[in-house]
mmCIF file of the C-alpha atoms, coordinates in Angstrom:
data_MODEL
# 
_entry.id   MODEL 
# 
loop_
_atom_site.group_PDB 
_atom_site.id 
_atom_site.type_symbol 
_atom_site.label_atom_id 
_atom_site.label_alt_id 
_atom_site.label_comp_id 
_atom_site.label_asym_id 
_atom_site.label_entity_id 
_atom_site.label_seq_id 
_atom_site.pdbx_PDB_ins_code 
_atom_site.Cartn_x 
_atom_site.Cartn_y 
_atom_site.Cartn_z 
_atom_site.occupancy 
_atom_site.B_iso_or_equiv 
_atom_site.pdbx_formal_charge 
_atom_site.auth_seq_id 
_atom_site.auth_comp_id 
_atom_site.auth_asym_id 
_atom_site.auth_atom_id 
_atom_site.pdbx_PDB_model_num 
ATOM 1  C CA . UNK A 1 1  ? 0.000   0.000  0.000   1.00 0.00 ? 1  UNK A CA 1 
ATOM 2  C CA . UNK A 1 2  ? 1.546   3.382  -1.018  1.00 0.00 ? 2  UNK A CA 1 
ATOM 3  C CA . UNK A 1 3  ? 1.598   6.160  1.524   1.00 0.00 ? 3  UNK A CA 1 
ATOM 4  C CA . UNK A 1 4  ? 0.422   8.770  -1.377  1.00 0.00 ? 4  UNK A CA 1 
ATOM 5  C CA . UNK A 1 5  ? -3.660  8.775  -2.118  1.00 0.00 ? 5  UNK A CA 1 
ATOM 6  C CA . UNK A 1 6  ? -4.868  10.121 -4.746  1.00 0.00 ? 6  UNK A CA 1 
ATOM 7  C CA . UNK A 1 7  ? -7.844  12.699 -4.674  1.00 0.00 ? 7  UNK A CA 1 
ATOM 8  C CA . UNK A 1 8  ? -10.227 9.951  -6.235  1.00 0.00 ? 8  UNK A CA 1 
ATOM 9  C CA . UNK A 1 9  ? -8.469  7.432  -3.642  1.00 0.00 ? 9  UNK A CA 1 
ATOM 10 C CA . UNK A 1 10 ? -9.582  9.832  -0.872  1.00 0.00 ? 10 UNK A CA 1 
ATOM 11 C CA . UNK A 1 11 ? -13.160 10.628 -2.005  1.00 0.00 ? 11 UNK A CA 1 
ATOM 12 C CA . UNK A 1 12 ? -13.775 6.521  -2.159  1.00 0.00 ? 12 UNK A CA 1 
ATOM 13 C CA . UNK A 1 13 ? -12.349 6.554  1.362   1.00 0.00 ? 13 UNK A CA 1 
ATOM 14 C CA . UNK A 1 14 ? -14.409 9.324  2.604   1.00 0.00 ? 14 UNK A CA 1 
ATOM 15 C CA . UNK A 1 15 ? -17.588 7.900  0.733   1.00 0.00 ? 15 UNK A CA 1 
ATOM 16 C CA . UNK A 1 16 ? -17.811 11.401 -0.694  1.00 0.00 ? 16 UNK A CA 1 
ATOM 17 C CA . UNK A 1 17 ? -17.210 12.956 -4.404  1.00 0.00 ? 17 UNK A CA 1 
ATOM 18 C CA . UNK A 1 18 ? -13.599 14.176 -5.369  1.00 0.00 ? 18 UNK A CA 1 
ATOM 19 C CA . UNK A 1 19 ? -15.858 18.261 -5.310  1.00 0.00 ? 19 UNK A CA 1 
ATOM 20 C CA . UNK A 1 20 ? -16.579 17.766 -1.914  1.00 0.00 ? 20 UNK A CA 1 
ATOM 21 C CA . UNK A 1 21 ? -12.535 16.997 -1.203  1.00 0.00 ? 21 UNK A CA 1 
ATOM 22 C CA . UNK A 1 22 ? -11.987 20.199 -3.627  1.00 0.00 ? 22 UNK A CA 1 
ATOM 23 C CA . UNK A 1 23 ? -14.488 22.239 -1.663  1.00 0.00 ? 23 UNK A CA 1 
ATOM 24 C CA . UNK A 1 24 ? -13.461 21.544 1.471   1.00 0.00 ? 24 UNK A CA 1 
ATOM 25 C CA . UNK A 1 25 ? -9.673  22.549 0.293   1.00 0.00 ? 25 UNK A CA 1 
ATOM 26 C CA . UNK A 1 26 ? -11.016 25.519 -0.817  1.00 0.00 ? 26 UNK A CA 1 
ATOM 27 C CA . UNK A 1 27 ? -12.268 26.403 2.520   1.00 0.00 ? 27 UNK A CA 1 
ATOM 28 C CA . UNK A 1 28 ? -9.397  25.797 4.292   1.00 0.00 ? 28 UNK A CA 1 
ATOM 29 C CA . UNK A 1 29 ? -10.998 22.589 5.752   1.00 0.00 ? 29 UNK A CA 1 
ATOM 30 C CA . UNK A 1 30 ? -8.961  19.541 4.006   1.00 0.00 ? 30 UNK A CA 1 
ATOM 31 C CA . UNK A 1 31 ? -6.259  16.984 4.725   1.00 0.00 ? 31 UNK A CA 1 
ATOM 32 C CA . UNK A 1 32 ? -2.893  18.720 4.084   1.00 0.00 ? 32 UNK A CA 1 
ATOM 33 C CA . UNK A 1 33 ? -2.049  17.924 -0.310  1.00 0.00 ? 33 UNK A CA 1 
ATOM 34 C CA . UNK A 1 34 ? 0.791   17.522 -1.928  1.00 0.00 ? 34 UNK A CA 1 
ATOM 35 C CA . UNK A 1 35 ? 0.658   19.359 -5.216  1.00 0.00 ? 35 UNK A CA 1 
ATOM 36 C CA . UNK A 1 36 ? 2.712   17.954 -8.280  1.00 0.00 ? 36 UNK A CA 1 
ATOM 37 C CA . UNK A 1 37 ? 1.951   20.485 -11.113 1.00 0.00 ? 37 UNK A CA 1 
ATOM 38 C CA . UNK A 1 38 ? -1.793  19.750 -11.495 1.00 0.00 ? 38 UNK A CA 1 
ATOM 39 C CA . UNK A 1 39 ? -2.159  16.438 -9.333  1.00 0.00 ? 39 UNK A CA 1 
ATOM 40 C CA . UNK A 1 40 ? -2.769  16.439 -5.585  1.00 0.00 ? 40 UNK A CA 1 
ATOM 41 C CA . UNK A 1 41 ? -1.249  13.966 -3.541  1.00 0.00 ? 41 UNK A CA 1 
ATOM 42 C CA . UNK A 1 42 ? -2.117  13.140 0.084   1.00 0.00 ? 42 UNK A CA 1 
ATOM 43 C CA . UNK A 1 43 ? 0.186   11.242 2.789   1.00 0.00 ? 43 UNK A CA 1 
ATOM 44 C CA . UNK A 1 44 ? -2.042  8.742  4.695   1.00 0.00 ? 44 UNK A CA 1 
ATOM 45 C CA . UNK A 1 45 ? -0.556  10.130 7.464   1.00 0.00 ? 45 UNK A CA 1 
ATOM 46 C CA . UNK A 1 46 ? -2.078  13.328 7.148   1.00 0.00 ? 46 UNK A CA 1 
ATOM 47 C CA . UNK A 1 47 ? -4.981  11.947 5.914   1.00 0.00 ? 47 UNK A CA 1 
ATOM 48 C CA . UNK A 1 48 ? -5.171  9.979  9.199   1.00 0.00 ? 48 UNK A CA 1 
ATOM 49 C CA . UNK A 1 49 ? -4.184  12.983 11.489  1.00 0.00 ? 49 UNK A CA 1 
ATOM 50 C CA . UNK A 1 50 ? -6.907  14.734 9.953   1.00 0.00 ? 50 UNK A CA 1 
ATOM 51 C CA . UNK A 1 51 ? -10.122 12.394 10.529  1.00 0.00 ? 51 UNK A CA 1 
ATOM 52 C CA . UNK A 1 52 ? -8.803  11.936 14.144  1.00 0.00 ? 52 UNK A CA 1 
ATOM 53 C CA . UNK A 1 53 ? -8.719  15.496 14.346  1.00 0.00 ? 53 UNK A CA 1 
ATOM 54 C CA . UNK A 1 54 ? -12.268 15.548 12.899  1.00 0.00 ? 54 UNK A CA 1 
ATOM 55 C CA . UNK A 1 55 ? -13.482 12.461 15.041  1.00 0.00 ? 55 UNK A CA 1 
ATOM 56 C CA . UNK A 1 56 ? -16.811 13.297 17.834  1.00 0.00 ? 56 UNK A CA 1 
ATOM 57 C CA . UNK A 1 57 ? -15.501 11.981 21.194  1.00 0.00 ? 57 UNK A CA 1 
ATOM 58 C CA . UNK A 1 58 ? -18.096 8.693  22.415  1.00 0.00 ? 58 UNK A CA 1 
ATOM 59 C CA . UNK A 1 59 ? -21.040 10.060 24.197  1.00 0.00 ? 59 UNK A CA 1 
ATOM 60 C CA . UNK A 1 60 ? -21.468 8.330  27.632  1.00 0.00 ? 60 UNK A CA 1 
ATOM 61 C CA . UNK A 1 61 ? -25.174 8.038  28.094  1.00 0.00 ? 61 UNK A CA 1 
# 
């Protein structure tokens, strides 16, 4: 498994389109990209960092 994702790699991950990753780049809201001329490129690490960052702690009901 390569440590690079692709935007359509993330989008399948995220059950979401590759917009929504584009919007929420544009808004500041993303995973940290890599840009290579026109491709973006995203570590799994900060991919991972990212959705932990993102996660709801467990409600205790």
């Amino acid at each position: 498994m390569s440590d690079l994702m692709t935007i359509d790699e993330l989008a399948t991950l995220l059950r979401t389109s590759p917009s929504t990753i584009y919007h929420l780049r544009a808004e500041g809201r993303g995973p940290r990209a890599i840009k290579l001329s026109r491709r973006l490129l995203f570590l799994r690490s900060d991919v991972t960092a990212w959705l932990d960052a993102h996660t709801e702690p467990q409600r205790i009901e």
